[in-house]
N, C-alpha and C positions, 0 to 999 in steps of 0.2 A: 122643895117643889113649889114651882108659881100657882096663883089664883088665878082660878080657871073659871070664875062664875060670871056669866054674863055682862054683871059690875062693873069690873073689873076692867075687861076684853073691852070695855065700852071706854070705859075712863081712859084705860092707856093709849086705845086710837083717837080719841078726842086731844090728848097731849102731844104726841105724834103729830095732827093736824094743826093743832095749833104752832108748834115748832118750825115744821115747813113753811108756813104763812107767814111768819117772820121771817124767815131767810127768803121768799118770794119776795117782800116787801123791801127788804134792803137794795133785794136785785134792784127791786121798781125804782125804787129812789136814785141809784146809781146810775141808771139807765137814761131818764128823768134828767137829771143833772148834768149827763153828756150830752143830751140834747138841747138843753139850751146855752150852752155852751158853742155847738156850732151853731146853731141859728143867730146868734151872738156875733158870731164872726162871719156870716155870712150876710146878716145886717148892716155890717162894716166895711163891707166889702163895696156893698152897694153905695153907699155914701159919697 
């Protein structure tokens, strides 16, 4: 049987949230990254 005390229920959505905030933050970066990538080429373009 899991722990069911308040503590507990606290700490593990605090881990949970913090785990998604990390894969948020990869997204970000990734996302991040492919945009300067075409602004890059779109830079280039102009030239």
């Amino acid at each position: 049987m899991g722990d069911r005390s308040p503590k507990s229920v606290q700490k593990k959505a605090g881990q949970k949230q913090s785990k998604t905030d990390g894969v948020n933050q990869k997204k970000q970066a990734l996302i991040n990254a492919q945009q300067a990538t075409k602004a890059k080429i779109a830079a280039n373009k102009k030239k």
